[in-house]
C-alpha positions as CSV (number, residue, x, y, z in Angstrom):
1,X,-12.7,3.1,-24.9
2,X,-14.1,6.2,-24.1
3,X,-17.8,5.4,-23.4
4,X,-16.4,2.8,-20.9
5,X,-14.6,5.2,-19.0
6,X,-17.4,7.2,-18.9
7,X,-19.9,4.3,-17.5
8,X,-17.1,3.6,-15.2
9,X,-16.7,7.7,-13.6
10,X,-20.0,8.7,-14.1
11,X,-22.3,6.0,-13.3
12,X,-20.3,3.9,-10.9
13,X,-17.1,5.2,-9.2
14,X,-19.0,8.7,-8.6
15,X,-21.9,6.8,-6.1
16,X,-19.0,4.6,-4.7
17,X,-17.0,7.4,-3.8
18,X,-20.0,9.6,-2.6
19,X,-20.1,6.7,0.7
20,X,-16.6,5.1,0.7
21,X,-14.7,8.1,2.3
22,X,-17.2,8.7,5.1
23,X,-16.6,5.3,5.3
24,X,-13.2,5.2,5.8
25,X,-13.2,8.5,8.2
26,X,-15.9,6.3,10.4
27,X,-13.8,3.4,10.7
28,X,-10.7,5.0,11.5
29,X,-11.7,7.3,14.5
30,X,-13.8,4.2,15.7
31,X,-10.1,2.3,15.4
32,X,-8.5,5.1,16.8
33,X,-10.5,5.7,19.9
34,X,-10.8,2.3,20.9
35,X,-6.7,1.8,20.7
36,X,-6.9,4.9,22.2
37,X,-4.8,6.4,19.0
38,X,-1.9,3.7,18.9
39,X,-1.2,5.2,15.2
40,X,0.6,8.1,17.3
41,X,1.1,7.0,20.9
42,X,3.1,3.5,19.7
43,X,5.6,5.4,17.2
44,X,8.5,4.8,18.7
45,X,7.1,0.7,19.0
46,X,6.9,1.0,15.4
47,X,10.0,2.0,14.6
48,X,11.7,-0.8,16.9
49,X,9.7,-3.6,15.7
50,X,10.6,-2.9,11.9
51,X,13.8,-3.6,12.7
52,X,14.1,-6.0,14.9
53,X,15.2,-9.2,14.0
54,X,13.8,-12.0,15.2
55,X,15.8,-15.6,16.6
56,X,15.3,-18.2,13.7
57,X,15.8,-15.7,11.1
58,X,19.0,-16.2,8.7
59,X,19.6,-19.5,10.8
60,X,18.7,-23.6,9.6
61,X,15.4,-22.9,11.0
62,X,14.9,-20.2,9.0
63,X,13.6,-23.3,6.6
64,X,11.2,-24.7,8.9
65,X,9.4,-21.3,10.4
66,X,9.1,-19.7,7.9
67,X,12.0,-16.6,7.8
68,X,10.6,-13.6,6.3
69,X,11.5,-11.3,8.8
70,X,9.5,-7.9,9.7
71,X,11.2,-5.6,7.5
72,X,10.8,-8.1,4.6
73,X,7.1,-7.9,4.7
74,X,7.5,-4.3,5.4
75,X,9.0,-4.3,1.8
76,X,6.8,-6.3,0.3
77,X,3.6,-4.4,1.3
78,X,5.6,-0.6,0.6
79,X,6.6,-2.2,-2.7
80,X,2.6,-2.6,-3.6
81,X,2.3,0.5,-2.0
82,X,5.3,3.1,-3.0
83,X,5.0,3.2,-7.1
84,X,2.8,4.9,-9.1
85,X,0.6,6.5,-6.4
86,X,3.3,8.7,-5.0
87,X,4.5,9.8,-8.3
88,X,1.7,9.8,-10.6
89,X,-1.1,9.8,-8.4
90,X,-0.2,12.6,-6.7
91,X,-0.2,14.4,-9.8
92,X,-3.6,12.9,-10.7
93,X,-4.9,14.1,-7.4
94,X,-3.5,17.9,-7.4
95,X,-4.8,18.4,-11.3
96,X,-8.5,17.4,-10.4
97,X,-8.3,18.7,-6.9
98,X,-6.0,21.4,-6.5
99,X,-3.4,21.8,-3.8
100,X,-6.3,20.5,-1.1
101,X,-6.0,17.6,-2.5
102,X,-2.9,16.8,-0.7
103,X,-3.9,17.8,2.8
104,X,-7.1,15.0,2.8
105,X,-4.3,12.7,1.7
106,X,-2.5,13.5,4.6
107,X,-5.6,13.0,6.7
108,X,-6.5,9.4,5.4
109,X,-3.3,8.1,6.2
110,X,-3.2,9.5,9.8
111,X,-6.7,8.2,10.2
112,X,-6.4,5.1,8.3
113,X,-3.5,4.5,10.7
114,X,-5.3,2.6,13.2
115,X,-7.3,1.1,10.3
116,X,-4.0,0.0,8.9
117,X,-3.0,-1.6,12.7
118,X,-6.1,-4.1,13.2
119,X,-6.5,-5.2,9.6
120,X,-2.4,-6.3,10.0
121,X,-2.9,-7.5,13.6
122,X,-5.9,-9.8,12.5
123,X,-3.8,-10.8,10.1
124,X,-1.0,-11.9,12.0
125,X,-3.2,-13.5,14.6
126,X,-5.1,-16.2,12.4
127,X,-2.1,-16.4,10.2
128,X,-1.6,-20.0,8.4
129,X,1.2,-22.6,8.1
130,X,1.7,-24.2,4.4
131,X,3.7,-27.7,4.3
132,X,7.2,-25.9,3.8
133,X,6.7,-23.9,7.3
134,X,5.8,-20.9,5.3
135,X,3.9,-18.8,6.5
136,X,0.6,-16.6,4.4
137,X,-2.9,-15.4,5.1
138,X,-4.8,-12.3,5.2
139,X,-8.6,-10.8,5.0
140,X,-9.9,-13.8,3.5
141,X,-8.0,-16.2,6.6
142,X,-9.7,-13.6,9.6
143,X,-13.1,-13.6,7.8
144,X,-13.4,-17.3,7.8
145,X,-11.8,-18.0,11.0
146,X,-12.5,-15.1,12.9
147,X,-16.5,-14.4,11.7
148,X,-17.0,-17.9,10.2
149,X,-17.9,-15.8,7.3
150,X,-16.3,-18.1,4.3
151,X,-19.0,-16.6,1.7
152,X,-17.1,-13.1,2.0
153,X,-13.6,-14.2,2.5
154,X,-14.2,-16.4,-1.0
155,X,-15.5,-12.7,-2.5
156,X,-12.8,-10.6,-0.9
157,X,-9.9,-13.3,-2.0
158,X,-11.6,-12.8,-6.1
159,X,-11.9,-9.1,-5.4
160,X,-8.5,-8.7,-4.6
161,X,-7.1,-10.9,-6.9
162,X,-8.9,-9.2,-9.9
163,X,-7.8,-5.9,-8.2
164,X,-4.1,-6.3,-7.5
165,X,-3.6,-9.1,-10.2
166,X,-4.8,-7.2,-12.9
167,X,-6.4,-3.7,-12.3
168,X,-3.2,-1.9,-10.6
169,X,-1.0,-3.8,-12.5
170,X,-2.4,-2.3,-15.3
171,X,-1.8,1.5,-13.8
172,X,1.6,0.8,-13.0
173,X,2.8,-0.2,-16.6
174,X,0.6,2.6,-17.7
175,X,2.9,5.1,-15.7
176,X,5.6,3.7,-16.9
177,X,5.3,4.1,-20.7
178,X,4.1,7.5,-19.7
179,X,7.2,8.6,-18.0
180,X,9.9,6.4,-20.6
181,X,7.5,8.2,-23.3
182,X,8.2,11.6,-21.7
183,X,12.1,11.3,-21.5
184,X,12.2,9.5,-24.9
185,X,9.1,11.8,-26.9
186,X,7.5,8.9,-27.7
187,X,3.9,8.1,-27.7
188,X,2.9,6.1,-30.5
189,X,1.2,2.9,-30.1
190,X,4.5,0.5,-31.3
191,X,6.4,2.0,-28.6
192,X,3.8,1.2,-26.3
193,X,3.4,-2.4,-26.8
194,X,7.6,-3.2,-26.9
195,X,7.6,-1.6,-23.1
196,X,5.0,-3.3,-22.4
197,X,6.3,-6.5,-23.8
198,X,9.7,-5.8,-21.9
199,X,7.5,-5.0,-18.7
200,X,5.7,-8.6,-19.2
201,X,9.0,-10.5,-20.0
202,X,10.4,-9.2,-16.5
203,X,7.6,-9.5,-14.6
204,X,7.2,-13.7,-15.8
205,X,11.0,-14.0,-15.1
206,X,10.1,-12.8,-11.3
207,X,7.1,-14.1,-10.5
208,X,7.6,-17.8,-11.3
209,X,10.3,-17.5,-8.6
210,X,8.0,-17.2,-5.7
211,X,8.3,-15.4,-2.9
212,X,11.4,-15.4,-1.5
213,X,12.5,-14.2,-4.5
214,X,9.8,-11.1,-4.4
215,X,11.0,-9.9,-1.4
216,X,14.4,-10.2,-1.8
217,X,14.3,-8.0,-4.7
218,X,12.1,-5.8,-2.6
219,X,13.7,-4.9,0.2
220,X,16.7,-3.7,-2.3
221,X,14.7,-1.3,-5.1
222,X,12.2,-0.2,-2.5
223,X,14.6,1.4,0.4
224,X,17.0,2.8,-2.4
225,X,15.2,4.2,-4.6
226,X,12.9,6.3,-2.4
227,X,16.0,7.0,-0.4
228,X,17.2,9.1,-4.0
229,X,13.4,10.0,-4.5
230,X,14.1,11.8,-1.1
231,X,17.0,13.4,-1.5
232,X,16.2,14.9,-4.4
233,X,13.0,16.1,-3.5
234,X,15.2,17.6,-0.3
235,X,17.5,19.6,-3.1
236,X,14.2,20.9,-4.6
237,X,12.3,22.5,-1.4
238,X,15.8,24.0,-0.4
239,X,16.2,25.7,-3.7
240,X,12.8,26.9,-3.5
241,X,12.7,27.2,0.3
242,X,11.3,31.0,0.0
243,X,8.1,29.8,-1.8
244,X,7.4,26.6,0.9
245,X,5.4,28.7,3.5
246,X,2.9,29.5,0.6
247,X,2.3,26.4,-1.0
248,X,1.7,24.6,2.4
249,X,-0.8,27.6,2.6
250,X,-2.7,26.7,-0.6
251,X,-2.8,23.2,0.9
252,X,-4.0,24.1,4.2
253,X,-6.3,27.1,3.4
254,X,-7.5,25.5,-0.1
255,X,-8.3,21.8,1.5
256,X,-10.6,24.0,4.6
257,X,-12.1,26.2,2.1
258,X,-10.1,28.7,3.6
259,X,-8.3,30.5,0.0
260,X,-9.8,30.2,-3.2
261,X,-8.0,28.3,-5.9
262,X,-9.4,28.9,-9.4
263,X,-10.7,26.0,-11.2
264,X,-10.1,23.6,-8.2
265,X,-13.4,22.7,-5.8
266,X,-12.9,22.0,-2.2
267,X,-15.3,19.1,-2.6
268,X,-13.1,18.0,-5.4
269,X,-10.0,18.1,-3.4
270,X,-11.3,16.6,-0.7
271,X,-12.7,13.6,-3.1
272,X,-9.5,13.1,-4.9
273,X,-7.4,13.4,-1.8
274,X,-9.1,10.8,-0.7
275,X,-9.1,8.2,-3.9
276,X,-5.2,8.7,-4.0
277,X,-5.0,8.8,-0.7
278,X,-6.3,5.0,-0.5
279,X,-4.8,4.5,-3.6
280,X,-1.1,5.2,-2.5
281,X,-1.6,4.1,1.3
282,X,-3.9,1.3,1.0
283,X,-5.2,1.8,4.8
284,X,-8.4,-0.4,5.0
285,X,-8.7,-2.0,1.5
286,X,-6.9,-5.5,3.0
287,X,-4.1,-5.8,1.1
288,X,-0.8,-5.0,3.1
289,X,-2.6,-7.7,5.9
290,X,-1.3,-10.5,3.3
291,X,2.0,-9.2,3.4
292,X,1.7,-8.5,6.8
293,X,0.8,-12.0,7.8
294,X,3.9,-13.7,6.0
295,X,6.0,-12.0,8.7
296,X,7.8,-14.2,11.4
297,X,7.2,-12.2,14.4
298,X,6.9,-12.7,18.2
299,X,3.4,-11.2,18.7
300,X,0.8,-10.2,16.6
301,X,0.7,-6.2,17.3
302,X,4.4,-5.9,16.3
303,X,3.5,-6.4,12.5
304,X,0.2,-4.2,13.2
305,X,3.0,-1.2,14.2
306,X,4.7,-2.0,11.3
307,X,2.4,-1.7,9.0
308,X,1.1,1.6,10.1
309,X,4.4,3.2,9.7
310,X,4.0,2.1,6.2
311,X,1.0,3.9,6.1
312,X,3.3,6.6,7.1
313,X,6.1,6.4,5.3
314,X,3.9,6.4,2.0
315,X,1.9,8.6,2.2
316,X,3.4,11.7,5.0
317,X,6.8,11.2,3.2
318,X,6.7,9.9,-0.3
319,X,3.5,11.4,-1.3
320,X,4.2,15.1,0.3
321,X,8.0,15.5,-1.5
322,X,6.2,14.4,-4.9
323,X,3.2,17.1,-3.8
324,X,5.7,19.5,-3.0
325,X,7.9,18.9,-6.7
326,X,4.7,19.7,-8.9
327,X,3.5,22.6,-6.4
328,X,7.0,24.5,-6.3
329,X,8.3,23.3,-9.9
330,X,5.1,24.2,-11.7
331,X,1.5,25.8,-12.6
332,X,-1.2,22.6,-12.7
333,X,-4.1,24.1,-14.5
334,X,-6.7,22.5,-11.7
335,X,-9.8,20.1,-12.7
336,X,-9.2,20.3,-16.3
337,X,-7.2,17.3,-18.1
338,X,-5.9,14.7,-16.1
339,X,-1.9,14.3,-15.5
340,X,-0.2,11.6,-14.6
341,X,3.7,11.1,-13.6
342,X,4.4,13.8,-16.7
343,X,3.6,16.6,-14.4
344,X,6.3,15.3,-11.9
345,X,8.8,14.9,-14.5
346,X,8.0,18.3,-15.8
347,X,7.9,20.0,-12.4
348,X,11.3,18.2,-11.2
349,X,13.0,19.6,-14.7
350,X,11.6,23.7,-13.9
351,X,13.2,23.4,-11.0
352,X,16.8,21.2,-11.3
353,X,17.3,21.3,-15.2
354,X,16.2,18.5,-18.0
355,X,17.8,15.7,-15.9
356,X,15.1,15.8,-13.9
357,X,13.1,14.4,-16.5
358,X,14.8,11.2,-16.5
359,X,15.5,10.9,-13.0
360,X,11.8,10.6,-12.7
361,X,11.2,8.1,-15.1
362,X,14.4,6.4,-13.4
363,X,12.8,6.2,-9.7
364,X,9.0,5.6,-11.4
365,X,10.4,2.6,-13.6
366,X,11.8,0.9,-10.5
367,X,9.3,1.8,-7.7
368,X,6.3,1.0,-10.0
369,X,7.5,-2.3,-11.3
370,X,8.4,-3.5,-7.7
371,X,4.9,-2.6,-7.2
372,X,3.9,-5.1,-9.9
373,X,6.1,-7.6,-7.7
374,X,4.3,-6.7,-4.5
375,X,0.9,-6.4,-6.2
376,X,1.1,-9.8,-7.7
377,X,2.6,-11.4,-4.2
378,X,-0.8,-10.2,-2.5
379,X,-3.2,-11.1,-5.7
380,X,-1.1,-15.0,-5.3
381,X,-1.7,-15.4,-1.5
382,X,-5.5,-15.2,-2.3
383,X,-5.7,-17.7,-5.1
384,X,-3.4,-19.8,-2.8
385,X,-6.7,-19.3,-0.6
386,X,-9.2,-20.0,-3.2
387,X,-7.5,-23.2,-4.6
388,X,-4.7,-25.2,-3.8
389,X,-4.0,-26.5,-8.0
390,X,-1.1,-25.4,-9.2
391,X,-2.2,-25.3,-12.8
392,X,-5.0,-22.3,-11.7
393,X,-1.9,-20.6,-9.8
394,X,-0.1,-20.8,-13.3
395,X,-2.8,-19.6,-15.4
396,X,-3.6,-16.5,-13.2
397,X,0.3,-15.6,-13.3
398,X,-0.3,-16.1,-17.4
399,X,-3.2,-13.6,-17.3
400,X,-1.0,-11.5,-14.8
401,X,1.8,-11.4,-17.3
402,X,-0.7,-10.0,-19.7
403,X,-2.7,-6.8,-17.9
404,X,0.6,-6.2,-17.5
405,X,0.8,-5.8,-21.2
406,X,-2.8,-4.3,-21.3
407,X,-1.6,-1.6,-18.7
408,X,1.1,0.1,-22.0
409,X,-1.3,0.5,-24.5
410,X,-5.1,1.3,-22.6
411,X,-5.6,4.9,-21.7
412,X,-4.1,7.0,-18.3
413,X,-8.1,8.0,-17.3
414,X,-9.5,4.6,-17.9
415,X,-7.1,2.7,-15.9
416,X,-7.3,5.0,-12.7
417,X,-11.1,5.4,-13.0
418,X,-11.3,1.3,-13.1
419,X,-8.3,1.1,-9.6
420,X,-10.9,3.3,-8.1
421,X,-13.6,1.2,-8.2
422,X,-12.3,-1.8,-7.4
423,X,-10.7,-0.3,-4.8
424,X,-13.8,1.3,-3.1
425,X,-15.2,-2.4,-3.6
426,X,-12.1,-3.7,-1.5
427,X,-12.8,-1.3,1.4
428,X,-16.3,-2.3,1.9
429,X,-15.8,-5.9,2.2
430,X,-12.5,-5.7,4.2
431,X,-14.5,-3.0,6.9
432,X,-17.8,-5.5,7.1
433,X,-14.7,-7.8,8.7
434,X,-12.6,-5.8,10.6
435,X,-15.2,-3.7,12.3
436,X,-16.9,-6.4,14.5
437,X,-13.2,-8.3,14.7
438,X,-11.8,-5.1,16.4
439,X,-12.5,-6.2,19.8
440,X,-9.7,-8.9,19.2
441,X,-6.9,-6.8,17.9
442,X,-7.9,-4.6,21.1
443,X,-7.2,-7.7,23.5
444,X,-3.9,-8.4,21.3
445,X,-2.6,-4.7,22.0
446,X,-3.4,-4.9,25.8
447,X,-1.7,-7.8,26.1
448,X,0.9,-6.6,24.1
449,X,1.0,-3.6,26.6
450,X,1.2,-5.6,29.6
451,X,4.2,-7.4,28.7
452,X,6.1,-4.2,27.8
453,X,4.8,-2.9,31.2
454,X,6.1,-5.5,32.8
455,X,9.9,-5.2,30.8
456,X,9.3,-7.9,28.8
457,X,10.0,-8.2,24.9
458,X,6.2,-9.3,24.0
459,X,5.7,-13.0,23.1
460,X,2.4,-14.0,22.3
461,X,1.0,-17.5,22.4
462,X,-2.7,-18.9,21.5
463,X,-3.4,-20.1,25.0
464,X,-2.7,-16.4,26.7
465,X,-6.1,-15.6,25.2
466,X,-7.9,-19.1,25.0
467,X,-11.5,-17.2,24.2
468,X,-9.8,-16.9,20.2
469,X,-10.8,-19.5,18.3
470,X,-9.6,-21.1,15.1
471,X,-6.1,-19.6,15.6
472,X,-3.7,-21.6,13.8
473,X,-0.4,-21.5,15.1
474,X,1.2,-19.3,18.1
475,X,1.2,-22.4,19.5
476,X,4.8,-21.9,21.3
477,X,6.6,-24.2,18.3
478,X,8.1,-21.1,16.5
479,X,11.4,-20.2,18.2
480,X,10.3,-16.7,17.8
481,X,7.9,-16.7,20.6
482,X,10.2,-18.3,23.0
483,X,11.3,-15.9,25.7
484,X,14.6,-16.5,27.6
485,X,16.4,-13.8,30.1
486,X,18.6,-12.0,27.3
487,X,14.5,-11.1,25.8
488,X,13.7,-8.7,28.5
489,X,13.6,-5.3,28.0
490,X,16.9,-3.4,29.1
């Protein structure tokens, strides 16, 4: 076990990660300056669209277009996103990296922003239609359709697959027997496999119910239990409100080079900033777009906005109250060992008293197995893509079921070094796409802008921009993108 996580830090993830970042910064201020940075001037558009509620939604033709609403694929994609990355990645991050690690997380998600808004937008936009008026695509859907590329949609849909089916599967069931071992001083190996049995069980009972039945168990652990994430994290700054100016300091000064931090490099927080960063956020690696795309919505951009406030929401919010937990409730020894969700739980109970220990493992155990949901929903929309058989569905949930298993007994360092490559492999396939496709999501959003110029609610339909090809639907059938007086903007 331990050569192989040593072939996979040393020889591979530290040449991937020596390019991806750059990477990632590229594409993002490219994004940014040619939406002329909608990540910040379209806030308040994001906040409406995640709410809105479109006609057809909760209705008898909720059946036949589809019916997941905007803020259902919100949860769906911030159920594969909130988990284990905001909890125990943070942690990961600030151990190997210091305190700077958090401000280059902070960067990537305001960058990957407008990253975040044209993957979602293509997604949307070349969107499919399956025979119960459902509706599911993604990367691998813009890369055929949009670049007539169907060699690297077929490698992004296995990439993916592998990736979210089985790699971050695997780290969130690792977090969770880390944190139930911390609150119940258990770490031998039969503890292990019974949570990870239990994990499995649940996960099978869910997933072989589609999903409707995903995000409707979503968009109920997802909104609540980062809610009570929040508010305790709120009780913590207050009660160690003196000591917030410094720590935001150390970030700050330690991420620029600015203060010294012993044992903590800023080339190493500005590395592991930016693996949790992507980790926790996702901005770029094309997998909220499949969530994204399953959203009923009257034009394209609106999903695009919502999606970057996911970005948002993630990483700005979640991320920075689990940052601010270990740096106020304890005293990380930087780029030693690696800690996982353990620091959290130990930082929480400094600071509030041993409850805070299992009020971790509480909020971990519900966000990070929602994530297993939401990573499993985006692994099944590409082997949807790559075969239509319903026995090859059913054997990848089998093999699903076990790296969920796996995930309990293999090693913390193993199973984050292995998310890290594939997800520097899933950023360089989803960019070859979405760079030359930008143009496209650049039309959608003036056309977008227009309309709301013009005090309309923004409707979009294939034939307002007849230069797209291969587009699907927005045909003018779903009731969504029918426009009637009550529609204009007050």
């Amino acid at each position: 076990m331990e050569s192989i996580e040593t072939f996979v830090t040393g020889t591979i993830n530290d040449n991937l990660w020596t390019v991806v970042p750059w990477l990632l910064i590229a594409a993002g201020f490219y994004f940014g300056f040619r939406t002329v940075v909608v990540q910040l001037r379209m806030i308040p558009d994001m906040f409406r669209a995640v709410v809105e509620k479109p006609r057809g939604i909760g209705h008898d033709e909720d059946k036949e277009y589809g019916g997941i609403s905007a803020f259902k694929a919100f949860t769906i994609s911030a159920a594969s996103r909130v988990g284990t990355g905001n909890i125990a990645g943070v942690a990961v991050a600030i151990t190997l990296g210091g305190p700077g690690a958090v401000f280059w997380m902070w960067m990537i998600a305001i960058i990957g922003g407008a990253t975040a808004f044209i993957e979602s937008t293509l997604a949307q936009l070349w969107k499919s239609r399956d025979s119960t008026g459902h509706y599911h695509g993604g990367p691998a859907y813009y890369m055929t359709r949009g670049m007539n590329a169907k060699w690297l949609a077929l490698i992004f849909a296995v990439a993916i697959s592998i990736t979210y089916g089985f790699v971050y599967n695997s780290i969130q069931t690792n977090s969770i027997v880390e944190v139930i071992g911390g609150s119940l001083g258990r770490e031998d190996m039969s503890f292990k496999m019974v949570v990870g049995g239990v994990l499995a069980a649940l996960t099978a009972v869910v997933i072989f119910g589609g999903v409707y039945r995903i995000a409707n168990v979503t968009q109920i652990i997802v909104p609540f239990m980062a809610v009570a994430y929040i508010v305790v994290a709120l009780i913590v700054i207050v009660m160690r409100i003196g000591e917030v100016p410094g720590i935001i300091a150390d970030i700050v000064g330690h991420a620029l080079g600015l203060r010294e931090i012993a044992g903590a490099a800023v080339g190493a927080a500005f590395m592991n900033g930016m693996r949790r960063g992507l980790f926790s956020n996702e901005a770029g690696q094309g997998s909220a777009p499949n969530a994204a795309a399953t959203a009923t919505v009257s034009h394209p951009v609106k999903q695009g906005l919502v999606q970057t406030l996911g970005v948002y929401f993630d990483t700005l919010v979640i991320c920075s109250i689990t940052a601010f937990i270990i740096l106020l409730g304890s005293d990380p020894a930087y780029g030693e060992t690696v800690q996982g969700a353990s620091l959290t739980q130990e930082a929480l109970a400094n600071v509030v008293g041993s409850w805070g220990t299992h009020f971790v493992t509480f909020i971990l155990f519900f966000l990070a197995f929602s994530s297993i949901l939401g990573n499993y929903y985006l692994a099944q929309a590409n082997i949807q893509y790559l075969t239509k058989s319903r026995m090859w569905l059913n054997v990848f949930r089998v093999t699903v079921i076990g790296f969920v298993f796996f995930g309990a007994v293999g090693s913390l360092p193993l199973v984050w070094a292995m998310g890290d490559t594939f997800a520097a492999t899933m950023v360089i396939i989803n960019l070859i796409a979405i760079v030359p496709l930008a143009g496209v999501a650049i039309k959608l959003l003036r056309n977008y802008g227009e309309q709301r110029t013009a005090g309309h609610d923004p409707v979009f339909h294939r034939d307002m921009l007849p230069e797209i090809k291969n587009v699907e639907v927005w045909d003018g059938s779903d009731p969504v993108t029918r426009r009637s007086l009550k529609d204009h903007v007050k």
